[in-house]
N, C-alpha and C positions, 0 to 999 in steps of 0.2 A: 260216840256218834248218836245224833237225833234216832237215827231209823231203828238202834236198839233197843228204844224204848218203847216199840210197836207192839203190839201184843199177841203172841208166841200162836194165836190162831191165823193172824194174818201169814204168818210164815208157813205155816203150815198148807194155808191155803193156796198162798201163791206156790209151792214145793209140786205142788199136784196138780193146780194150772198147770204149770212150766213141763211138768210130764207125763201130763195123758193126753198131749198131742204131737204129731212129727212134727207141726209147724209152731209156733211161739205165739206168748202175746208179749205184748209194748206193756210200760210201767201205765201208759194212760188209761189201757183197758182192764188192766189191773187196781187201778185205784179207781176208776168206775165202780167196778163189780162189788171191790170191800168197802164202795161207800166211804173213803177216806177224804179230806177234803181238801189236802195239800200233796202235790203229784213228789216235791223234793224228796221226801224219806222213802217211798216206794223205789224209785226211781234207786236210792242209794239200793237198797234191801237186796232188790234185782241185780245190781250189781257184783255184791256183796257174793249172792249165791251163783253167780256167775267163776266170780273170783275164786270160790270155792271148786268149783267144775275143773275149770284149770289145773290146782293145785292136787286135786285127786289121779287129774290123769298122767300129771310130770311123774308120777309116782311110775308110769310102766314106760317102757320102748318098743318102736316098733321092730319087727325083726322077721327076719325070709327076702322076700326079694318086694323090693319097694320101690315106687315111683318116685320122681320127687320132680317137684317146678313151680316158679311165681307165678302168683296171682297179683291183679291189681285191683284192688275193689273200692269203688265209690267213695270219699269222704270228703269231709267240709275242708274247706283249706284255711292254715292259717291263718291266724292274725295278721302277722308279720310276713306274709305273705300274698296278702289279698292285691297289695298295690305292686308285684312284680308281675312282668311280660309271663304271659301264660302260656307252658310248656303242653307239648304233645307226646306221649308214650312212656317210656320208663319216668320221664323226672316231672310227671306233672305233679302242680300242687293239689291237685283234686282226688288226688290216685295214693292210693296207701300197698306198699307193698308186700305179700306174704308169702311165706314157705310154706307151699304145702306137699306134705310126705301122707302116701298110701299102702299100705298092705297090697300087694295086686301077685298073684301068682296063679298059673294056668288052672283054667278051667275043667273040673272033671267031666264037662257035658251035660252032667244036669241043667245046668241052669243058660245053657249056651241056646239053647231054641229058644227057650223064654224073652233072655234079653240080649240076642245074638253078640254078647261080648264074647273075649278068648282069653278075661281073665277074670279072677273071683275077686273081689274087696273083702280086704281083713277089717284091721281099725286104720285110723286115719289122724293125722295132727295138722294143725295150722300153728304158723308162728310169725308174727309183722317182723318186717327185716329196717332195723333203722339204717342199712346203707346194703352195696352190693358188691361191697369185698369179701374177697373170697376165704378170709380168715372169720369174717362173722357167719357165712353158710356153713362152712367146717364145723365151725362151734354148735352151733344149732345140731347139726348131724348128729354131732357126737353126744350129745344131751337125748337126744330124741328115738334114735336109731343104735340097735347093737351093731357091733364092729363085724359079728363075723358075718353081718346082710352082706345081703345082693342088691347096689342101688342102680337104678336105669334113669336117665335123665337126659335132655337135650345138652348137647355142644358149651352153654355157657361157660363163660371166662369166670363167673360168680362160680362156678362147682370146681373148678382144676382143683383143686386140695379137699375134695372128700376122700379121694384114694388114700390117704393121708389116716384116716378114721374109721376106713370101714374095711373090708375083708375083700371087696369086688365092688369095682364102678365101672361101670357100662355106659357110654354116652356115647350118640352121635346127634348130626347136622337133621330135624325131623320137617320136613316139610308139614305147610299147614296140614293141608288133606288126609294128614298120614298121623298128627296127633291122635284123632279117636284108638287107631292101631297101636303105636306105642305106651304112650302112655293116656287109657283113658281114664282111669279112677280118677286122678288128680285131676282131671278135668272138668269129670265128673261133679267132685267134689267142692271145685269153684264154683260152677253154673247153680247146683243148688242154694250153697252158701250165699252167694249175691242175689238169687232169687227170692230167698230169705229173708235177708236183710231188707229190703228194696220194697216188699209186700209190707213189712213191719217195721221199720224206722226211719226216719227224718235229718237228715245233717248229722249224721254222723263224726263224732270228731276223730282225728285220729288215734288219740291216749285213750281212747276208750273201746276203741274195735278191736285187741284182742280178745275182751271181756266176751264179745260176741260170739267168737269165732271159740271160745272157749264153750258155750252154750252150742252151738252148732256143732261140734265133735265131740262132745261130753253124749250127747244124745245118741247121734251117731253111730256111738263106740259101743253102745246097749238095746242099740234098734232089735233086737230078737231077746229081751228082760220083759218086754210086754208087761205087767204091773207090779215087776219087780224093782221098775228105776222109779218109783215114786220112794221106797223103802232106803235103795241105794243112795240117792241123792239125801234123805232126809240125815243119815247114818255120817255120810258125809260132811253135812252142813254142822253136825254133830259133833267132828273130829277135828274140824280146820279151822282154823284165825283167821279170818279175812283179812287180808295185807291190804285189801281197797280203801281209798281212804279220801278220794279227792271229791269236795263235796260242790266244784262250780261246773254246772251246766248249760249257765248262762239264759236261763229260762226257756230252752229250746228240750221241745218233746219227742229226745232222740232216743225213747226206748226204755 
């Protein structure tokens, strides 16, 4: 790959961008900063250490009593898509869909005047759902989440066979109003996530927002390391092969 051939201070430098902020920068203001003159190999590089973030955190599961529920978050639609009648809600072509699983177990009080929740957030995962059978939620679960959790989720026909994977599932019918209360980490965890994305990147494609969403819970996961995830990350980027490899982005400065 072109972007390997960069020189081992840009990586360094972008390693510490990427972690001495809660919020991120885009590959454009990254190849600003280093002065580079072609956005392509940044753009992969970013990925690259993205890809990495990922494959660091598949390494753990989450476990105790967790939330879990789709997200739908912003993306470019399609090629092969752009010329069909254009859907609303679950099956739009604009809408990419994701599993997102939270830590969330009751609140000891401390922190409940603070941020009047009534539960605490552990770590957290996202994962894009290429469809909404309820054999690929399962799966996902059981890669993500230990068996002997506690999962909590609305009603969906997409979760009937996590009972199947896990120790205790708990679901019922949640009215809007009533999300904050049941499950709100997961919701939480969208609203930032897209808030994210949306402040820092442009036409997102689909095959490439998990890479995001991988940088967005990698962070996440070590929000209390304070100048320890620059070390972490680098130690990381250290141990792992980057499986990334797809180098068209169609000239589009999506991040």
């Amino acid at each position: 790959m072109e972007n390997s051939k960069l020189p081992l201070l840009y990586w360094f430098y972008s390693i510490h961008l990427l972690t001495s902020t809660k919020k991120t920068f885009s590959a454009l203001e990254i190849k600003r900063q280093l002065g580079h003159k072609r956005y392509q190999p940044i753009w992969e590089m970013l990925h690259k250490l993205r890809n990495v973030m990922g494959q660091r955190d598949n390494n753990y599961q989450l476990a105790g009593m967790v939330e879990i529920d789709d997200g739908f978050f912003s993306t470019e639609t399609k090629d092969d898509e752009k010329n069909d009648r254009k859907k609303r809600g679950k099956g739009s072509q604009s809408k990419t869909a994701v599993l997102v699983m939270a830590e969330s177990t009751p609140d000891d009080g401390k922190s409940v005047k603070k941020h009047t929740y009534t539960k605490a957030v552990g770590h957290i995962k996202m994962v894009v759902l290429p469809d909404f059978k309820a054999e690929t939620a399962s799966e996902i679960v059981s890669r993500n989440i230990k068996p002997e959790s506690k999962i909590t989720s609305d009603a969906s026909k997409s979760y009937v066979r996590i009972k199947d994977v896990v120790e205790n599932h708990s679901f019922q019918v949640i009215k809007k109003d009533e999300i904050g209360n049941v499950l709100p980490w997961v919701h939480i965890a969208i609203s930032n996530a897209k808030r994210q994305l949306l402040n820092t990147y442009h036409c997102i494609q689909p095959n490439f927002l998990q890479n995001y969403l991988n940088e967005f819970c990698y962070m996440f996961n070590r929000r209390y390391l304070a100048d320890n995830t620059f070390d972490r990350l680098l130690l990381a980027a250290a141990s792992y092969k980057p499986t990334f490899t797809n180098r068209a982005y169609h000239g589009a400065t999506n991040g």
